[in-house]
C-alpha positions as CSV (number, residue, x, y, z in Angstrom):
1,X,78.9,84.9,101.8
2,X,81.6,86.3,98.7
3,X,84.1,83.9,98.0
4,X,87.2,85.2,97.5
5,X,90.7,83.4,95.8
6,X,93.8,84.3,97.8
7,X,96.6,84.3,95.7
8,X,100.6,83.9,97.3
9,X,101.8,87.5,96.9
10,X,99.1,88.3,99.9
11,X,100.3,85.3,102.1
12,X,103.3,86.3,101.3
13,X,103.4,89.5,102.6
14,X,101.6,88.6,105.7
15,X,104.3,86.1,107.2
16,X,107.2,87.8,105.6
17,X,109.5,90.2,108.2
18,X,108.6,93.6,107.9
19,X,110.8,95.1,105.3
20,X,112.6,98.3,105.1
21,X,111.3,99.7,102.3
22,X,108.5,102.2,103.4
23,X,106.0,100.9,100.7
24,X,106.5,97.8,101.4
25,X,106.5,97.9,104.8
26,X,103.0,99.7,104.6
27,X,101.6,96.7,102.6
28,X,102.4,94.4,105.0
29,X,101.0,96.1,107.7
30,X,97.4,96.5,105.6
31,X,97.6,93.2,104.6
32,X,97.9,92.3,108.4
33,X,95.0,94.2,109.0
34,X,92.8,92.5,106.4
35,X,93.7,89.4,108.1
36,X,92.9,90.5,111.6
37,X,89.9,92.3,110.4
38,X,88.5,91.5,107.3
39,X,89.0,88.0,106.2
40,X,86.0,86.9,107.8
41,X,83.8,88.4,105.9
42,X,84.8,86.1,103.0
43,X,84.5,82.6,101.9
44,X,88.6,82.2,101.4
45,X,89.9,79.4,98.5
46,X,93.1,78.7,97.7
47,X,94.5,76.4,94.8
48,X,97.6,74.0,95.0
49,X,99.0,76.5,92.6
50,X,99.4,79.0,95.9
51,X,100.6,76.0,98.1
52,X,103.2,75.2,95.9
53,X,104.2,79.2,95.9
54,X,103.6,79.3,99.1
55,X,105.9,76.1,100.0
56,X,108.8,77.4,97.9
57,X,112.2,79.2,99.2
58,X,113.0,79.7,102.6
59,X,112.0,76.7,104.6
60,X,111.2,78.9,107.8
61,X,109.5,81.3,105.7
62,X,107.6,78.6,103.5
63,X,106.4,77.3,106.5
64,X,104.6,80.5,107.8
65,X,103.3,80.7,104.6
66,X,102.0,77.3,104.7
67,X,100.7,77.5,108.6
68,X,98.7,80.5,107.8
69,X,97.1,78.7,104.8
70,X,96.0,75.8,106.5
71,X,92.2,75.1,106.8
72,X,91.7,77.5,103.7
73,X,89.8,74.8,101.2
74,X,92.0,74.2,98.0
75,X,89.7,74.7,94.4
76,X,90.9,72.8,91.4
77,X,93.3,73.3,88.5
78,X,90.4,71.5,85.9
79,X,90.6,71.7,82.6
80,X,88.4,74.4,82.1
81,X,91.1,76.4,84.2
82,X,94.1,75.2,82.2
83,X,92.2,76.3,78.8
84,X,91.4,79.8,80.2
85,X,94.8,80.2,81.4
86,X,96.1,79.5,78.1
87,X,93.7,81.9,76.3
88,X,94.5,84.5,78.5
89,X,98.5,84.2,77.2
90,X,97.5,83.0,73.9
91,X,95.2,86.1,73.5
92,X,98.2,88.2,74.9
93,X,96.1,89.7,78.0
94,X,99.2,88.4,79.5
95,X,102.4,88.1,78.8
96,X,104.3,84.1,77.8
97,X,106.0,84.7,81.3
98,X,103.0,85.2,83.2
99,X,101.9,81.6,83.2
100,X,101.1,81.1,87.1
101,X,99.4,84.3,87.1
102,X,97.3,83.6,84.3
103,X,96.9,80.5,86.3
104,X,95.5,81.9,89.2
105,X,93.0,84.4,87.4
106,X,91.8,81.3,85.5
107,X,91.2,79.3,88.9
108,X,89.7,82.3,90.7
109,X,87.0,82.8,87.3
110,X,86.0,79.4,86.6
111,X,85.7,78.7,90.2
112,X,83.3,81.8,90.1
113,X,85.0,83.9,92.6
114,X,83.8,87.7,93.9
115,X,87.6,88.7,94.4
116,X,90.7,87.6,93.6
117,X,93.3,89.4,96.0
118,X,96.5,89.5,95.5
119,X,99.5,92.3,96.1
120,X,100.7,91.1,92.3
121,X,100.4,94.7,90.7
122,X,102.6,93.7,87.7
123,X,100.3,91.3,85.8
124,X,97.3,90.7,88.1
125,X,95.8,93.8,89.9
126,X,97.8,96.2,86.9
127,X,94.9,98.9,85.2
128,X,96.3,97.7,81.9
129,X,95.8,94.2,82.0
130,X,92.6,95.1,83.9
131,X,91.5,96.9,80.9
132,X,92.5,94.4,78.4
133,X,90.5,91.5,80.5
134,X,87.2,93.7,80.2
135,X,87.8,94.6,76.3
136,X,88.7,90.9,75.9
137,X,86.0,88.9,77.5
138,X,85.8,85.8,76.2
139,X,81.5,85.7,76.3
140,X,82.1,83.0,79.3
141,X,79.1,81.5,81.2
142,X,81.7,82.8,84.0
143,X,82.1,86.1,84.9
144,X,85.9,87.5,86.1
145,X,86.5,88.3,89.4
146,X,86.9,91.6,91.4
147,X,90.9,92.0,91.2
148,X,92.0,94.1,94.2
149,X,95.1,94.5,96.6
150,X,94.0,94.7,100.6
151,X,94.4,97.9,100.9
152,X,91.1,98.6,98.5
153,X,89.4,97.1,101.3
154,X,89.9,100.2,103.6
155,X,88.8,103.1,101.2
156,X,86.0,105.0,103.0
């Protein structure tokens, strides 16, 4: 079965009220439908990373967040994870502020992950950094993950 990291933004969107914003709105409802219809066909990991996300803010909100993540086994932040992490800013494939994102590609690789899924389209699932993580490669026994939103899951 893939094994596939779910990072917070997805989580996120699937307990948060459906928003106003059309776009937004539509994201939610895909990332609903992964849930319902999809997810099974993964082996789904989280790291504490995401429950901490998850748990912050709005205590009725954090605890959807938290309810829906239950059961979901929890992969480590090693070493290994915290080094790549800090390549990855180091190297600038992302930017200094980008630290829990670079985080959470670093778990999802060394923990040899298929996909990483996320709704983070600013420094996770974003062409450019895409591109810079293939041009940068650091020659790892590990290879990076698929990076994808859920709505790449629906293409025909």
């Amino acid at each position: 079965m893939l094994k596939l990291y779910l990072e917070t933004s997805v989580v996120s969107y699937l307990t948060a009220r459906p928003s106003r914003d059309l776009v937004l709105a539509a994201n939610q409802q895909i990332t609903r439908e992964w849930w319902d219809f999809k997810r099974r066909d993964f082996q789904m990991f989280v790291s504490q990373l995401v429950i901490q996300e998850a748990g912050a803010g709005d205590p009725e909100a954090a605890q959807k967040r938290l309810l829906a993540l239950e059961n979901i086994p929890l992969l480590d932040l090693t070493a290994e994870v915290l080094t790549l992490a800090r390549a990855l800013i180091d190297d600038g494939i992302l930017p200094t502020r980008a630290k829990e994102d670079a985080l959470h590609l670093a778990v999802a690789t060394v923990h040899k992950m298929d996909f990483l899924l996320t709704w983070n389209c600013r420094h996770i699932a974003n062409p450019d950094i895409l591109r810079r993580i293939i041009l940068w490669h650091p020659g790892s026994t590990y290879p990076f993950p698929v990076i994808c939103t859920p709505a790449e899951f629906f293409g025909e």
